[in-house]
C-alpha positions in Angstrom: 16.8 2.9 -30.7 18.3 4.3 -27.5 20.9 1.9 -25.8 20.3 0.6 -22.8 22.8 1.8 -20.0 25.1 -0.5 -18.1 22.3 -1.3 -14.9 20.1 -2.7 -17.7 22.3 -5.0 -19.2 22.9 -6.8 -16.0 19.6 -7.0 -15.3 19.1 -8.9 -18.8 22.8 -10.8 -18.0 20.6 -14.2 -17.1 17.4 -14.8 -19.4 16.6 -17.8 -17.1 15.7 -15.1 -14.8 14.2 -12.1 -15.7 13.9 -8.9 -13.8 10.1 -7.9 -11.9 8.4 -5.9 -14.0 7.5 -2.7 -11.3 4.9 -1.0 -13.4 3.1 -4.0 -13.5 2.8 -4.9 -10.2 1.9 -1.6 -9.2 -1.3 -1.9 -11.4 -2.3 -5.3 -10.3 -1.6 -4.4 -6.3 -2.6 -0.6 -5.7 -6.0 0.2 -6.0 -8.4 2.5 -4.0 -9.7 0.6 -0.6 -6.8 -1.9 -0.9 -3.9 -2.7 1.5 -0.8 -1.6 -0.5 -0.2 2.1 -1.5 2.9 1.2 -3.4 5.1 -1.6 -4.5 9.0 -0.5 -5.3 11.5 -2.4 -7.2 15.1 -1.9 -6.4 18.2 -3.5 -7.9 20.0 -4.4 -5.2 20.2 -3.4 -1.6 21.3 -4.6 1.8 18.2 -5.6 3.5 14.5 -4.9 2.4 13.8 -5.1 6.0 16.5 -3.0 7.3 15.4 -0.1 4.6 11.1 -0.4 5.3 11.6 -0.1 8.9 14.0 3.1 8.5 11.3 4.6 6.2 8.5 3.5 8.7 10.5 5.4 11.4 11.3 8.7 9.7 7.5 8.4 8.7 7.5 8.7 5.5 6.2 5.2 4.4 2.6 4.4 4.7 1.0 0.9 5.9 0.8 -0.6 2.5 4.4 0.2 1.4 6.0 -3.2 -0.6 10.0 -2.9 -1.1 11.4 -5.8 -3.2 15.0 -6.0 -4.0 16.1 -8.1 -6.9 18.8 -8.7 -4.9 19.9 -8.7 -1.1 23.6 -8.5 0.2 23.0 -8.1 4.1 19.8 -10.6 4.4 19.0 -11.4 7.7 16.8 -14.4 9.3 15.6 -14.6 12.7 17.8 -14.2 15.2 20.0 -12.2 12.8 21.1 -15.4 10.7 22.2 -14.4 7.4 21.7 -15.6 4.4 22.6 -15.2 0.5 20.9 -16.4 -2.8 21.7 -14.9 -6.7 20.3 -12.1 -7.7 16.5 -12.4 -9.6 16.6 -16.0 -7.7 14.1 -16.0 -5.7 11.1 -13.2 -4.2 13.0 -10.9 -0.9 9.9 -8.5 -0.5 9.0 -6.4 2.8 5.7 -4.9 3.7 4.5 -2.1 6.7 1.6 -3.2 8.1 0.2 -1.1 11.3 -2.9 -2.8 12.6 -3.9 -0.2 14.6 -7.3 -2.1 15.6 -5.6 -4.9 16.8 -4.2 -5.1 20.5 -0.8 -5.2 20.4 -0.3 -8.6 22.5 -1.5 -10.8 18.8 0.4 -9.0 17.1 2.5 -12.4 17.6 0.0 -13.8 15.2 1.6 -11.9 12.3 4.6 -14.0 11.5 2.2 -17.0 11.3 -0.5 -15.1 9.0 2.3 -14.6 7.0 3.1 -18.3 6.6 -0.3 -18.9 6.1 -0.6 -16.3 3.6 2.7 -17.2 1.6 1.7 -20.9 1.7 -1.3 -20.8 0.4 -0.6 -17.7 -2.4 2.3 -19.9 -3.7 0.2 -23.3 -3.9 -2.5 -22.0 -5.9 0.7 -20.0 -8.7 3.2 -22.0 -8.4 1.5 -25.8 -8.1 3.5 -26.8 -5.1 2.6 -28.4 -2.1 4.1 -26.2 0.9 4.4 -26.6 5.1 4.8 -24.4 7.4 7.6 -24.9 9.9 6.8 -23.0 13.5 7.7 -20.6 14.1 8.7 -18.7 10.2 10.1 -21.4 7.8 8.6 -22.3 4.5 9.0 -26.0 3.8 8.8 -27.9 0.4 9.5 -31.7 -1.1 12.3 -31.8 -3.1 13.3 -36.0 -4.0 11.3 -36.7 -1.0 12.7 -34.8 1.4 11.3 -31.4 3.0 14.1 -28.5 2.7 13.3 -24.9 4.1 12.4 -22.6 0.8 11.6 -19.6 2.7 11.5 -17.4 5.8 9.8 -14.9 7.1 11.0 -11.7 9.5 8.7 -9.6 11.2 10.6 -6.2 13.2 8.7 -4.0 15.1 8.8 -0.5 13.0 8.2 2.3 15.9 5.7 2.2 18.1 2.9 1.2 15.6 4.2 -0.8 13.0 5.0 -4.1 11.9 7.5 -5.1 8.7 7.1 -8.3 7.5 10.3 -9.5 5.4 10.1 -12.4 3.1 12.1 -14.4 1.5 11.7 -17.2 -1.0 13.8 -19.5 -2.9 12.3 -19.3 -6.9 14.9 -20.6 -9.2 17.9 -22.3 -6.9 19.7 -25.1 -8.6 20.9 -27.8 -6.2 24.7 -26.3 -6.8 23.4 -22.6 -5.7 21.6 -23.8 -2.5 23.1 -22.2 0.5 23.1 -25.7 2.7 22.1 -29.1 1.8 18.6 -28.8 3.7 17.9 -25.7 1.5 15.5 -26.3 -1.3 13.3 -24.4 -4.1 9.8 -24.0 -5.9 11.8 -25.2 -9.1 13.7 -28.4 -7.6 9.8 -29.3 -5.9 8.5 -29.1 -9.4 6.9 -25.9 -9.3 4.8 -25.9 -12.3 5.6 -21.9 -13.0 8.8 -19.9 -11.5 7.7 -17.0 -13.0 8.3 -14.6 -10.4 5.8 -12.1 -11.2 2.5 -13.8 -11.2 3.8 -15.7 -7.7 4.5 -12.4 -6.1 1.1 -11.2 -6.9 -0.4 -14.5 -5.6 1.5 -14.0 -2.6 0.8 -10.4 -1.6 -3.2 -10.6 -2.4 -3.2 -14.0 -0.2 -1.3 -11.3 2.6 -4.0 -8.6 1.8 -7.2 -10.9 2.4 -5.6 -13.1 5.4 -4.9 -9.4 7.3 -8.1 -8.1 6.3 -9.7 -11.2 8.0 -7.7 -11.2 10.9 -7.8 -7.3 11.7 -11.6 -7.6 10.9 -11.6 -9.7 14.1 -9.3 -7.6 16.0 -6.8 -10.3 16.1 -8.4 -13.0 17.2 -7.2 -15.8 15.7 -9.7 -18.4 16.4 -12.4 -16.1 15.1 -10.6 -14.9 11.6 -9.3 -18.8 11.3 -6.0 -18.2 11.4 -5.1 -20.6 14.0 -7.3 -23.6 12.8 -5.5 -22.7 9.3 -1.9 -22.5 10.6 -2.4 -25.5 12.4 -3.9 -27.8 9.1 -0.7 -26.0 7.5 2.1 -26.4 10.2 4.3 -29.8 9.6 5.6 -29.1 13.1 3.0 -30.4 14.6 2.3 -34.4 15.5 6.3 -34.6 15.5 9.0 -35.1 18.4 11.2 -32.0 18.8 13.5 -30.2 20.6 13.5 -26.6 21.4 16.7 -25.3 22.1 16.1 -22.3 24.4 18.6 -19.5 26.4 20.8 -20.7 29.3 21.6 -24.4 27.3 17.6 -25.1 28.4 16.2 -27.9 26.2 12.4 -29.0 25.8 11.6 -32.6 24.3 8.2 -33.4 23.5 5.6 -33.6 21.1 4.4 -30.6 19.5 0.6 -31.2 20.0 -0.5 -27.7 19.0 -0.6 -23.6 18.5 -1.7 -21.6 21.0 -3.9 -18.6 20.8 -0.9 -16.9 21.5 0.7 -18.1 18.6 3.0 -20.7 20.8 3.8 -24.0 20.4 2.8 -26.4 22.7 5.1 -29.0 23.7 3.4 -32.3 25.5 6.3 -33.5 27.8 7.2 -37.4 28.5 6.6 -36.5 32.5 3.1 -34.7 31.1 3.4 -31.6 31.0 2.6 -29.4 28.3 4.8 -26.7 27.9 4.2 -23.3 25.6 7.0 -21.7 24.0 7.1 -18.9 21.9 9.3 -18.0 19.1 11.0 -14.9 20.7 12.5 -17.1 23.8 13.2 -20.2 21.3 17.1 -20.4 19.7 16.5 -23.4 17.2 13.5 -26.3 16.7 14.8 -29.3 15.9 13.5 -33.2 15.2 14.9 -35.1 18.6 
């Protein structure tokens, strides 16, 4: 038998949490006609995000390209919040998507088809009711209480690319959550954690909801994206507060999602006030 050398072992240090079998996912994902081109595994690295859009600029990764990290050090949430979780603990995946058919002003839509996407990939694998938080925050029920589980990034990758950077909670015990409002799939009773068959669940529920949505050139009414996000999206119906640049605060009820992809926020003097997620800091219950 050959041994195993020393980057092996640790991957096998925690059998509660084994490593993502790469050659498997690439059979299950690539294919001829399909959206990914090739799904990479690394051990550890910064940022998947950080890496996929420096590829996507030097031009040498296609639309398609998957990078997954076991483990991130550097992970970054909107507005460059950072956050840490053990290594094989969750799912930190990135993808390049250019829709080149699709004007560039929805191209807002795409952190929201990726909610949608994720959502709906991980309630059909992992048995787990999920809600969408506007404008990027995955949201299970753990003891009857809805904690964030995930998060999604989108960066703009030169002038005709998108990289869409998840992250998802797997395996977190309560005494390894990074706040008290964090949660998991495992402590909302997922009924598998098995981190293989929810990432492919996950990136074919990607593949079709961008198929659908660049097949209508965006439109989000038309591909059913918004009607979707909006069944989805606990943020709506509920009183909120969107913090917002110069100590400017909105209180209101969030009575819907544009087809811009912004939340509309109905006002006690009656107005009803659109904001989207790049002007917002933080959305909170009021």
């Amino acid at each position: 038998m050959t041994p195993r050398d020393a980057s092996d072992d640790s991957r096998w240090s925690d059998l509660e949490r084994p490593p993502l079998n790469a050659p498997a996912l690439r059979r299950a994902l690539v294919r001829d006609g399909g959206l990914y081109r090739e799904v990479e595994v690394v051990q550890r690295t910064g940022s998947t995000n950080t890496d996929l859009v420096a590829l996507a600029v030097k031009g040498v990764a296609e639309e398609g390209a998957v990078l997954v990290a076991e483990e991130q050090t550097s992970a970054r949430g909107r507005l460059d919040r950072q956050w840490t979780a053990p290594a094989r603990s969750g799912l930190f995946f990135s993808v390049l998507l250019k829709p080149a058919q699709v004007p560039v002003e929805r191209w807002g839509w795409l952190p929201l088809l990726t909610g949608v996407a994720v959502a709906t990939g991980l309630s059909r694998a992992a048995g787990v009711d999920t809600a969408l938080k506007w404008p990027n925050d995955l949201l299970v029920t753990v003891g009857g209480e809805e904690r964030k589980a995930g998060g999604i990034l989108a960066e703009r990758a030169g002038d005709d690319g998108v990289v869409m950077g998840v992250g998802i909670n797997v395996t977190l015990k309560e005494e390894e959550l990074p706040v008290p409002r964090a949660g998991s799939l495992a402590l909302a009773g997922a009924v598998s954690t098995d981190r293989d068959p929810l990432l492919r669940a996950v990136l074919r529920s990607l593949e079709d909801w961008y198929g659908r949505w660049r097949a209508a050139a965006g439109d989000p009414a038309a591909s059913g994206l918004q009607e979707t996000y909006a069944a989805g999206c606990a943020t709506l119906g509920r009183v909120v507060r969107a913090e917002l640049p110069g100590d400017r605060s909105i209180v209101g009820e969030a009575v819907a999602v544009d087809g811009d992809g912004r939340l509309v926020i109905a006002t006690a003097e009656g107005v009803q006030e659109p904001v989207g997620a790049g002007d917002i800091v933080h959305l909170r219950p009021a």
